[in-house]
N, C-alpha and C positions, 0 to 999 in steps of 0.2 A: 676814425683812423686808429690802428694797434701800432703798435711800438715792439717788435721783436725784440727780445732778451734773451740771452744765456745765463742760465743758473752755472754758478760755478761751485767748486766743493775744494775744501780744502784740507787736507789730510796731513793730521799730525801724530805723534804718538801714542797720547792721551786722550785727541780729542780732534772733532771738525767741526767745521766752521762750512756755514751756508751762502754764499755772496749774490746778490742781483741788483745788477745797476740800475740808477734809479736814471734816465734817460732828460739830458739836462733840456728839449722841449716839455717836458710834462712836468719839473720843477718849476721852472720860467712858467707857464700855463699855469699853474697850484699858488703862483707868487709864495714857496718855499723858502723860510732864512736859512742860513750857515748855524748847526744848530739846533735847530728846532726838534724836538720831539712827536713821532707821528706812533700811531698805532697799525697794526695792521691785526684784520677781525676775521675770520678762517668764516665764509658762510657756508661753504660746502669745498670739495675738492676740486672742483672747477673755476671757483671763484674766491677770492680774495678782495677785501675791502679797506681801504687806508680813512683812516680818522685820524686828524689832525686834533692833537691836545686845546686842550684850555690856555695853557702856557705856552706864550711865543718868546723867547731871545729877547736878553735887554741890548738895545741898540749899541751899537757899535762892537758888538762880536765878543764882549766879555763876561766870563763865569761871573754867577753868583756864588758868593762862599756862602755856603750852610753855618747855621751855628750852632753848635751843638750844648 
């Protein structure tokens, strides 16, 4: 089953920006956090692949501070 999306663009003086919703059955399906860092891997132009990080969210939704 596909998931129809509209790529959106957004136009700025300086600069755009590329938007595509991420379709909240295929997050719920992914078990996706608020958060999370994912990858996406170009295999060809027809295709696009999402890898999910190493690093998931520490629970309860709060940044980690870096320390420099």
């Amino acid at each position: 089953m596909g998931y129809p999306t509209k790529v959106q663009l957004i136009q700025r003086q300086t600069s755009q920006q590329w938007y595509v919703a991420f379709p909240a059955a295929l997050a719920r399906a992914l078990d996706l956090e608020k958060g999370e860092v994912i990858e996406w891997h170009v295999e060809d132009q027809r295709t696009l692949r999402l890898c999910r990080t190493a690093e998931r969210p520490a629970a309860g939704g709060k940044k980690k501070r870096r320390r420099s």
